[in-house]
BAKE-828674 format. One line per field, with one value per residue (C-alpha): residue number from 1; x, y, z; residue in one letter. Coordinates in nm, 3 decimals, always signed. Layout:
% residues N
k = c(NUM  ...) .
u = c(X  ...) .
v = c(Y  ...) .
w = c(Z  ...) .
r = c(a  ...) .
% end
This chain:
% residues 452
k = c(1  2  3  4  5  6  7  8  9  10  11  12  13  14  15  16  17  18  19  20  21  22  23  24  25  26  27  28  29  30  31  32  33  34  35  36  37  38  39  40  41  42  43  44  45  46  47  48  49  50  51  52  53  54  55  56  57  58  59  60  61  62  63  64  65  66  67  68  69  70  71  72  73  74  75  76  77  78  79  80  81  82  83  84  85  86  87  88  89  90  91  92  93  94  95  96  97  98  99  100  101  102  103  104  105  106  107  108  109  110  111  112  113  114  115  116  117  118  119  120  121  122  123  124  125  126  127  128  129  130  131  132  133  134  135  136  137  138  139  140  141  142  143  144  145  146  147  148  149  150  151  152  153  154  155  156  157  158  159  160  161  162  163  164  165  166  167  168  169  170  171  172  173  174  175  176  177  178  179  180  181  182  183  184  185  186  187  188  189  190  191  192  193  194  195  196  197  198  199  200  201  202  203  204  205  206  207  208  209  210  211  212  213  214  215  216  217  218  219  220  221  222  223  224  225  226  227  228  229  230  231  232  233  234  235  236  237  238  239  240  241  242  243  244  245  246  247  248  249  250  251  252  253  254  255  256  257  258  259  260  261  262  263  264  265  266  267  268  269  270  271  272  273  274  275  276  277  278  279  280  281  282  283  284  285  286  287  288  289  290  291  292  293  294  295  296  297  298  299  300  301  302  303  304  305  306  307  308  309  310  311  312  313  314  315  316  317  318  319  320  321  322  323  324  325  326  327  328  329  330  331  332  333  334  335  336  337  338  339  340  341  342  343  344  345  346  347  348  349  350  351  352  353  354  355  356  357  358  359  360  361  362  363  364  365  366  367  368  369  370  371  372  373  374  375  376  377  378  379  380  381  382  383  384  385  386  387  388  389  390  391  392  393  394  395  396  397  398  399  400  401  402  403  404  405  406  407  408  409  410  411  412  413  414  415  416  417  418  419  420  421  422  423  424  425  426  427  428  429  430  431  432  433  434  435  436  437  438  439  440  441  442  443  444  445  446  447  448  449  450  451  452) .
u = c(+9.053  +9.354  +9.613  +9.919  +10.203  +10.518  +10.802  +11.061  +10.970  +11.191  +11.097  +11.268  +11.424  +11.538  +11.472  +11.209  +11.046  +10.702  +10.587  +10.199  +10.052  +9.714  +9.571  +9.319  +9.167  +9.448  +9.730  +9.894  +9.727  +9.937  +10.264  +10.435  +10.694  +10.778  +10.375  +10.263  +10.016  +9.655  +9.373  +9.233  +9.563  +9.742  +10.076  +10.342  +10.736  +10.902  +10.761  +10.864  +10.765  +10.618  +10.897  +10.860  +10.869  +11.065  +10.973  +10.789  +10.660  +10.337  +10.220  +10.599  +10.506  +10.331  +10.637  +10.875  +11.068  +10.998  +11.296  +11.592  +11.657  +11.900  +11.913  +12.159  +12.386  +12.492  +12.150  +12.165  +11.883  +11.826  +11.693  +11.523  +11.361  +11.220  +11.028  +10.878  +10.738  +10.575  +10.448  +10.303  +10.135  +9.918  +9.719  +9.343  +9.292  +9.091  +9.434  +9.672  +9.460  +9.472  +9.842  +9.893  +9.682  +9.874  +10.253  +10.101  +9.991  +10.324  +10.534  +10.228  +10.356  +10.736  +10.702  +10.681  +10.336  +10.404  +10.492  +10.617  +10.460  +10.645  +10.332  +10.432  +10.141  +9.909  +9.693  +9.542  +9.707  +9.682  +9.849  +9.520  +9.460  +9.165  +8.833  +8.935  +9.317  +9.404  +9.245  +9.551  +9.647  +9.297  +9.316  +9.649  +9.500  +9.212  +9.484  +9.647  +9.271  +9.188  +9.514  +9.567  +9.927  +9.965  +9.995  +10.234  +10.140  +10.402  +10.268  +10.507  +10.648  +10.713  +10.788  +11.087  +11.288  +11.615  +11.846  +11.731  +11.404  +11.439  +11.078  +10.932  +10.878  +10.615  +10.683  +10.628  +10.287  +10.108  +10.369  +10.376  +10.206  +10.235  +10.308  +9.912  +9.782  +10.025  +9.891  +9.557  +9.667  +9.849  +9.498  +9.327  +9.587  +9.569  +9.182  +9.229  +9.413  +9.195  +9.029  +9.335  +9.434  +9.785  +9.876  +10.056  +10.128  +10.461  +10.571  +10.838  +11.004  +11.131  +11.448  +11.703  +11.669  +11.251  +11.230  +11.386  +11.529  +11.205  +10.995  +11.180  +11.103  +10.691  +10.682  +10.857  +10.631  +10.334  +10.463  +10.324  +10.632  +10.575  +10.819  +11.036  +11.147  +11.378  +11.580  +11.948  +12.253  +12.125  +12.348  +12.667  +12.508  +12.267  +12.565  +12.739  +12.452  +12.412  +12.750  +12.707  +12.423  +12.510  +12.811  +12.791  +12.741  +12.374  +12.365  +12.660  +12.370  +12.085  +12.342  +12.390  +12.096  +11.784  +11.838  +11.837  +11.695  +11.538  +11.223  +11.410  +11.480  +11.705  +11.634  +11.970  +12.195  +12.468  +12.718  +12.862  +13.261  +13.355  +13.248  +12.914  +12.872  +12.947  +12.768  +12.491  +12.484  +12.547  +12.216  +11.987  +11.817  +11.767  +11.948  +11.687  +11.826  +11.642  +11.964  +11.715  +11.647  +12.004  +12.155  +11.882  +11.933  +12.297  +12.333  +12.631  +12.670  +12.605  +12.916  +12.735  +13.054  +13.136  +12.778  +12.655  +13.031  +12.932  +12.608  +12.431  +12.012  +11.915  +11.592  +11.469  +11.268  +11.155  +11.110  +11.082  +10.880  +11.095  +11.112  +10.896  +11.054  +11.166  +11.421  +11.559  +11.632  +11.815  +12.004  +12.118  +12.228  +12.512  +12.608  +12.637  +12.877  +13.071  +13.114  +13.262  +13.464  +13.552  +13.481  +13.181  +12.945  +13.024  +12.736  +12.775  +12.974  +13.244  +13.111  +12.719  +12.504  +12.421  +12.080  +11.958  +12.193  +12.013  +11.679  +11.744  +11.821  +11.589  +11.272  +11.433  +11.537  +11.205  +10.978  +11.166  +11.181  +10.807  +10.662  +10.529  +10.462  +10.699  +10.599  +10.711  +10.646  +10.504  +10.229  +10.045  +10.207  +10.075  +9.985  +10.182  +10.366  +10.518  +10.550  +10.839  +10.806  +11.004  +10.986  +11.098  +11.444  +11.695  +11.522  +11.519  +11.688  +11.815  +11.759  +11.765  +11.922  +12.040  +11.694  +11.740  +12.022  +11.817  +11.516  +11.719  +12.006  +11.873  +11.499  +11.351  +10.958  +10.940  +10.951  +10.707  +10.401  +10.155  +10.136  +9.879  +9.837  +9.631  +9.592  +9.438  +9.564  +9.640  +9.833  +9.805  +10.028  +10.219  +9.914  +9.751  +9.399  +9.267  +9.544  +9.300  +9.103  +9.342  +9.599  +9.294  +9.196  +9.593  +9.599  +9.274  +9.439  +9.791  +9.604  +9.507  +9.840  +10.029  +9.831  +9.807) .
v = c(+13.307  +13.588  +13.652  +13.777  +13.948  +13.993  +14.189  +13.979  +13.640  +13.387  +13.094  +12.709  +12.737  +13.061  +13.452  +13.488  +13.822  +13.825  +13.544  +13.493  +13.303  +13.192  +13.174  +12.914  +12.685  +12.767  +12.708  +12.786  +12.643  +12.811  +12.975  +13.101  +13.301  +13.574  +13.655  +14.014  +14.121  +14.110  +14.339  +14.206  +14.089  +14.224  +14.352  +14.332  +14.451  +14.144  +13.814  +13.561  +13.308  +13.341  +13.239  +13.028  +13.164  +12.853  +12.960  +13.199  +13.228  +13.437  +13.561  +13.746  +13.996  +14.142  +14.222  +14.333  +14.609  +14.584  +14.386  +14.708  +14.802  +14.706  +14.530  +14.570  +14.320  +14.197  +14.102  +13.763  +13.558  +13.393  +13.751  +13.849  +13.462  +13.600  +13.929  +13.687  +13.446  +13.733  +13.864  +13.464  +13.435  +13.727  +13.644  +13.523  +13.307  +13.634  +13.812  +13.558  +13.539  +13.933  +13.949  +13.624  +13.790  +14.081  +13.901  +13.714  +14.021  +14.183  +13.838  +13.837  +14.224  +14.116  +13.834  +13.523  +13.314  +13.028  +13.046  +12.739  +12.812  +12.676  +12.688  +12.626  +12.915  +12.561  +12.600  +12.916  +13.127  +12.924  +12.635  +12.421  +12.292  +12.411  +12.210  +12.231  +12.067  +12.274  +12.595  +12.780  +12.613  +12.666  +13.080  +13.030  +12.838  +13.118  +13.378  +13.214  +13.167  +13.503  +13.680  +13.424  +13.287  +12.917  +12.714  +12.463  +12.432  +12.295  +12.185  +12.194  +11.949  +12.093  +11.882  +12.056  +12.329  +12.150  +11.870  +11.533  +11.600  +11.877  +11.969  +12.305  +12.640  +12.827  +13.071  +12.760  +12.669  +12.719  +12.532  +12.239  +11.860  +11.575  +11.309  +11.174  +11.557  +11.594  +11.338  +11.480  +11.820  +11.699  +11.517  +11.839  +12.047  +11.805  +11.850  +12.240  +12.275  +11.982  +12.312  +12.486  +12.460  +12.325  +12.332  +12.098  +11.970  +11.838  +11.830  +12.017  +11.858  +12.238  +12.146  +11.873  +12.076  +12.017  +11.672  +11.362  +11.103  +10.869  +11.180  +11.274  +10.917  +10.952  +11.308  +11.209  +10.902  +11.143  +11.351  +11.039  +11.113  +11.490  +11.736  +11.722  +12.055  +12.129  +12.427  +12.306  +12.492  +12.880  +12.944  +12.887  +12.775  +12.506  +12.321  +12.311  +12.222  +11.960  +11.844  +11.828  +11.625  +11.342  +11.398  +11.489  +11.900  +11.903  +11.850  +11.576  +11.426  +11.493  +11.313  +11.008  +10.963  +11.091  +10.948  +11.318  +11.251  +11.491  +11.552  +11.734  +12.071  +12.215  +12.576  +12.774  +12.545  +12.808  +12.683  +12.388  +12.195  +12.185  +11.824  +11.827  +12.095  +11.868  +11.573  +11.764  +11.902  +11.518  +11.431  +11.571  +11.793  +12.178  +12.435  +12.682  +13.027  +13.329  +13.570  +13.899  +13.743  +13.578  +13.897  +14.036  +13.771  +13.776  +13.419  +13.452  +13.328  +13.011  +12.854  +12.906  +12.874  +12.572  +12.431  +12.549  +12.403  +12.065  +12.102  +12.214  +12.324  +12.671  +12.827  +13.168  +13.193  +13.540  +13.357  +13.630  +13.824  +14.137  +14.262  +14.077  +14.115  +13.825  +14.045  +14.120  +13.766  +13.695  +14.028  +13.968  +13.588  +13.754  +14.028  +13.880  +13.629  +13.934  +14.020  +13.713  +13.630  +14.025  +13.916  +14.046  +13.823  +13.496  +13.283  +13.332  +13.082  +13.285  +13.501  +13.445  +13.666  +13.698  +13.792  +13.451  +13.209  +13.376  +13.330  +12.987  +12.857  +13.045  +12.883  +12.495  +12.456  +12.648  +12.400  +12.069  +12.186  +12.255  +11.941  +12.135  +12.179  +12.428  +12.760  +12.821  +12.990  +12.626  +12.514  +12.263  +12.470  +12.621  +12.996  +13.176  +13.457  +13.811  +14.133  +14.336  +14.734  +14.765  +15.154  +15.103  +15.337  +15.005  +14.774  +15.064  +14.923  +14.598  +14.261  +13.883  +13.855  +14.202  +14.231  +13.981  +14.206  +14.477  +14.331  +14.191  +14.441  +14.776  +14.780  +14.548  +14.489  +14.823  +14.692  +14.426  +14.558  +14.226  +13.903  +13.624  +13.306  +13.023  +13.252  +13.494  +13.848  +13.946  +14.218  +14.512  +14.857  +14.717  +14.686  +14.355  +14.383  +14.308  +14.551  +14.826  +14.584  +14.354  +14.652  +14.778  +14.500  +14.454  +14.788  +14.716  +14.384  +14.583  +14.864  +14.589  +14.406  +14.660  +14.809  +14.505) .
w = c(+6.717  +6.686  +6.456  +6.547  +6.290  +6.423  +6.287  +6.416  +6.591  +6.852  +6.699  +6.765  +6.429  +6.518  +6.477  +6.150  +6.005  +5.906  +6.116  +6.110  +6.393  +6.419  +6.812  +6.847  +7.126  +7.316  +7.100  +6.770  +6.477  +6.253  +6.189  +5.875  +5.825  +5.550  +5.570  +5.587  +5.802  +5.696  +5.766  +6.131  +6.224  +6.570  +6.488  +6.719  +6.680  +6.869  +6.955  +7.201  +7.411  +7.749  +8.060  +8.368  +8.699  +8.888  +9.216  +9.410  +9.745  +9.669  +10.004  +10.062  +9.790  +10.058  +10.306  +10.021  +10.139  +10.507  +10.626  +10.498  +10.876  +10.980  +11.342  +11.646  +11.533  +11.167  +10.940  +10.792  +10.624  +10.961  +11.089  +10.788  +10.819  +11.157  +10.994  +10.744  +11.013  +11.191  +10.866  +10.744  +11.081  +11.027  +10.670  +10.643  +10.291  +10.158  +10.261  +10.095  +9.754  +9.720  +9.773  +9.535  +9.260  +9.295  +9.251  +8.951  +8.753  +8.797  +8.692  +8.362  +8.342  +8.313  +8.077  +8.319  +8.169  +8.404  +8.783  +9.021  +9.356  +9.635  +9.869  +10.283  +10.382  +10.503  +10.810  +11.014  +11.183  +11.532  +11.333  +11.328  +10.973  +10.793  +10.735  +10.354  +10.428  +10.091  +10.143  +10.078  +9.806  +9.646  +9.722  +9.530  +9.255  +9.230  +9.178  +8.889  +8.764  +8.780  +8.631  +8.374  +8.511  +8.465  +8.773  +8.913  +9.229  +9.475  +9.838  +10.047  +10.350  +10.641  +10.956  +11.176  +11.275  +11.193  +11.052  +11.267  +11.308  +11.595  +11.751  +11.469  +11.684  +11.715  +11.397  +11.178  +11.326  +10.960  +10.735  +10.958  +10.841  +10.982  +10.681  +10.639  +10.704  +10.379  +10.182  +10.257  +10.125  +9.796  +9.705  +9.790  +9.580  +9.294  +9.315  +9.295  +8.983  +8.803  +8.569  +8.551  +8.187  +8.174  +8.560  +8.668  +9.031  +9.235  +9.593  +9.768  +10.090  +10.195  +10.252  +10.477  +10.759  +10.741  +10.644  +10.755  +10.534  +10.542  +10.541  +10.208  +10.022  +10.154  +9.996  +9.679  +9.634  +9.635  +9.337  +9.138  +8.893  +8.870  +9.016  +9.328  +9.435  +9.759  +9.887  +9.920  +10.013  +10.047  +10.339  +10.485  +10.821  +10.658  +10.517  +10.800  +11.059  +10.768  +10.766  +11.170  +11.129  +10.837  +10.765  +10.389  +10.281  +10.147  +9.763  +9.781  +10.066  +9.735  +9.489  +9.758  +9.927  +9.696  +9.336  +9.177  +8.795  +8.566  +8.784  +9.049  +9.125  +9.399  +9.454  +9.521  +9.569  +9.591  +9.802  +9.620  +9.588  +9.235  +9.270  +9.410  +9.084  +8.826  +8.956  +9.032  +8.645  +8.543  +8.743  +8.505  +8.782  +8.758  +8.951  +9.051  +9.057  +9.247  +9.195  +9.328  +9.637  +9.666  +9.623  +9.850  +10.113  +10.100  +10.022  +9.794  +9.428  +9.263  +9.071  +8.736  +8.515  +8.645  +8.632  +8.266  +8.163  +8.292  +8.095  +8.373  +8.336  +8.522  +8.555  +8.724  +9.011  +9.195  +9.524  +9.772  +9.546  +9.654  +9.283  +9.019  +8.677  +8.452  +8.280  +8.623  +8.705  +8.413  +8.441  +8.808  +8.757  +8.495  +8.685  +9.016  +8.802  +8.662  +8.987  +9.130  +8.806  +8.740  +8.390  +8.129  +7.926  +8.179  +8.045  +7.716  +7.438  +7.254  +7.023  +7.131  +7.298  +7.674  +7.652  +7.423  +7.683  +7.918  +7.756  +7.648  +7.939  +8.171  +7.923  +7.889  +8.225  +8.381  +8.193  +8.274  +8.623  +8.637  +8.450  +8.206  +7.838  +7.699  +7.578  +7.182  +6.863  +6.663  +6.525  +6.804  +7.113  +7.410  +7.282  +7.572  +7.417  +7.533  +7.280  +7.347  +7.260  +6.941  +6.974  +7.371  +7.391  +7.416  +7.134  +6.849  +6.573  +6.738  +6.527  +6.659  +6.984  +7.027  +7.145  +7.396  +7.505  +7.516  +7.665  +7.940  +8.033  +7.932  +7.968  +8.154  +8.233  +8.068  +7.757  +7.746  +7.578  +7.570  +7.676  +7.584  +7.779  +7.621  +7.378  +7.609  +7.581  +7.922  +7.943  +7.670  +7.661  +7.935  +8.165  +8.324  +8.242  +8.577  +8.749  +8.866  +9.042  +9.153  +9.310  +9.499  +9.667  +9.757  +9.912  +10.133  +10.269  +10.345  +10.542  +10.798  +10.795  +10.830  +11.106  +11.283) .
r = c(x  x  x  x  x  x  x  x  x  x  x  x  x  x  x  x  x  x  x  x  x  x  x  x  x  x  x  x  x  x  x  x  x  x  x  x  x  x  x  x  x  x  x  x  x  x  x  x  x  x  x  x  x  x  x  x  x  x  x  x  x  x  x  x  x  x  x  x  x  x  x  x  x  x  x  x  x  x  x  x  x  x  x  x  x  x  x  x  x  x  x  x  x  x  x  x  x  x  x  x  x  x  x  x  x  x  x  x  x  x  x  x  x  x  x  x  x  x  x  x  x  x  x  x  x  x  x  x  x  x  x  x  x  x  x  x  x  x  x  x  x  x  x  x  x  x  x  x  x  x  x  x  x  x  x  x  x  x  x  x  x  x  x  x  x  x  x  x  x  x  x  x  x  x  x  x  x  x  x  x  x  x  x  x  x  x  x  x  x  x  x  x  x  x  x  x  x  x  x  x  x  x  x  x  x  x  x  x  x  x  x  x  x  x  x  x  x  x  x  x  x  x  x  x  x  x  x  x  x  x  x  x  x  x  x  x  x  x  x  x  x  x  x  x  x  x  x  x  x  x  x  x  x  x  x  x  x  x  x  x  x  x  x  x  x  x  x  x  x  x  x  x  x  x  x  x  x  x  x  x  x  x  x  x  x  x  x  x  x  x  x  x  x  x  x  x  x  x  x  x  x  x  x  x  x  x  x  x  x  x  x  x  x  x  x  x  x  x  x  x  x  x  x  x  x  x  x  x  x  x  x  x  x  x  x  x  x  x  x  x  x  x  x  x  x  x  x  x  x  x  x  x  x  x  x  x  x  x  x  x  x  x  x  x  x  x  x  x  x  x  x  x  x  x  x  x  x  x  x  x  x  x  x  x  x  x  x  x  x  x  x  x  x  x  x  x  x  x  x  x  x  x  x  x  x  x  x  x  x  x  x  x  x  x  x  x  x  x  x  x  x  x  x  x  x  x  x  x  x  x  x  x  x  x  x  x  x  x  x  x  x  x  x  x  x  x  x  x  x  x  x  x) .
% end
């Protein structure tokens, strides 16, 4: 059992001072406000709860950085796409679970407790599946176990190289499944998380381009009613080569064809009519924003305004894994809007603050979009919680939200002091408690990738 005192606490009935919360089996057992702290009791400044990570390819934590060079001719995601293949073909299961471990201590270090792994890294390197179907999947599901990051684990579909089923090449050789080799691997998946506590597990069809219509239904039937991610609309090209194939742009094709409800999730969805945007928000489904690696990638900028006015749901995702950071996320979603509106405070109501719409959002839609149980400060919850740095330089004298505005737009991962998962502390003075370990055995895996 631990007791936590907090100074000033995010709680679903609002910022309290004083709060008292008792960490037990797990979860809260009990919170009061107005309490001071007792002797034995871990005092914090600031209080709140723990964010999902929507989606995150692990194993590309590894190649962040290497893809800045520019090429001959203009650098698009389709070249960058290329570096990433030759960098996926290369990684043993040992490999992958180093560089996994690694991603998920620095998303515990920057206030993500949960993380949506969209997992396509399937089979060895010379495409052949292993004897465990799931191997992968486990080394990912040993990461999570060892750093403390909750799990839901996404397998992913992966059948061919383009809209209409066009034959996969030979850079795709470890994502690809035939549909009963997937079945096979979601079993095996479900298996691995089993003694996770509170993972959860969906599919993810990768996207229009990589499944066919019927191969869409069979993957959706084996979520068994849990989540249904897909990548939809990143690029320009995709919605045309869509709109070549069938007709319809990609998400109006989601809205027609696939019955979007609540369970769904389309990551990116950037490039969107004003129509597609509202029906999409009317659908129930979450918009799953990566704006680092959008901005990164060059995709362009979702129509948030337009989206969060139709009572749109968002969540954050780190995808690429090119810079892990929670605060960053939320940071670059609202500026990348200022940018394309030439306007401040976008996703804010009148009057409100940035930083909480931000935060709201982010934690509602990340938890709907992941299946899972939602991280908050109340009694019978799951005890995932992050405490900010109260003497950090942009939280000093800040109350309530101002210190989501802080947090979020002028300190960043820097400011998160501790985190506690299942009541777990996992991260104290800013520090994973496994880092030491965990980095080294990162920097023996990149020595022989990058030499290789």
């Amino acid at each position: 059992m631990t007791v936590l005192h907090a100074a000033q606490a995010l709680t679903p009935a609002g910022w309290q001072a004083d709060l008292r919360l008792t960490l037990e089996a797990g979860r809260f057992s009990s919170v009061e406000a107005g309490r001071p702290p007792e002797p034995g009791d871990t005092s914090v400044a600031v209080l709140v709860p723990g964010l999902p990570n929507l989606h995150s390819h692990a194993f590309q934590r590894g190649m962040a950085g290497l893809a800045e060079r520019r090429g001959p001719a203009s650098d698009t995601f389709w070249t960058w796409r290329e570096t990433m293949y030759r960098f996926a073909l290369r990684m043993t299961p040992d490999e992958a679970e180093a560089v996994a471990a690694q991603a998920y201590v620095e998303m515990l270090e920057s206030g993500f407790t949960r993380v949506g792994e969209f997992h396509y890294l399937h089979h060895s390197p010379d495409g052949r599946p292993y004897g465990h179907v799931a191997e992968m999947a486990e080394r990912i599901a040993a990461a999570a176990a060892l750093t403390g990051l909750r799990l839901s684990l996404l397998p992913v579909l992966y059948r061919w190289s383009n809209f209409g089923g066009a034959a996969p090449n030979e850079g795709q050789r470890r994502f690809v499944s035939d549909l009963d080799l997937f079945a096979r691997l979601v079993e095996e998946s479900r298996a691995a998380v089993t003694d996770l506590p509170g993972a959860t597990l969906g599919v993810a069809p990768h996207s229009l381009r990589a499944v066919t219509p019927d191969d869409l239904s069979a993957a959706v039937a084996l979520a068994e009613g849990g989540p249904v991610h897909i990548h939809a609309a990143e690029q320009v090209r995709e919605v045309e080569e869509c709109e070549a194939w069938s007709g319809a742009r990609p998400v109006q094709w989601l809205l027609d064809e696939a019955g979007l409800d609540p369970r769904w999730c389309l990551i990116h969805a950037t490039h969107m009519t004003p129509d597609e945007t509202v029906r999409f928000a009317a659908s129930g489904a979450v918009a799953g924003l990566c704006p680092v690696t959008e901005a990164s990638l060059g995709d362009g900028i979702f129509p948030a305004p337009g989206f969060v006015a139709a009572g749109g749901r968002y969540g954050v995702g780190t995808d690429s894994n090119v810079l892990v950071g929670a605060a960053d996320e939320l940071r670059q979603l609202e500026y990348a809007q200022r940018l394309g509106q030439r306007q401040r405070n976008v996703l804010a109501a009148p009057g409100a603050s940035t930083g909480r719409a931000l935060f709201d959002a982010g934690l509602a839609g990340g938890t709907q979009a992941l299946g899972a149980e939602g991280a908050k400060l109340a009694v019978g919850a799951p005890a995932d919680c992050v405490a900010l740095a109260g003497a950090d330089p942009a939280l000093i004298e800040r109350q309530g939200d101002a210190l989501l505005d802080g947090w979020i737009f002028a300190a960043g991962s820097r400011a998160v002091d501790a985190v506690w998962v299942a009541g777990r502390q996992v991260v104290a003075g800013g520090r994973h408690v496994a880092r030491e370990a965990v980095a080294a055995r990162y920097a023996g895996v990149l020595r022989r990738l990058m030499a290789a």
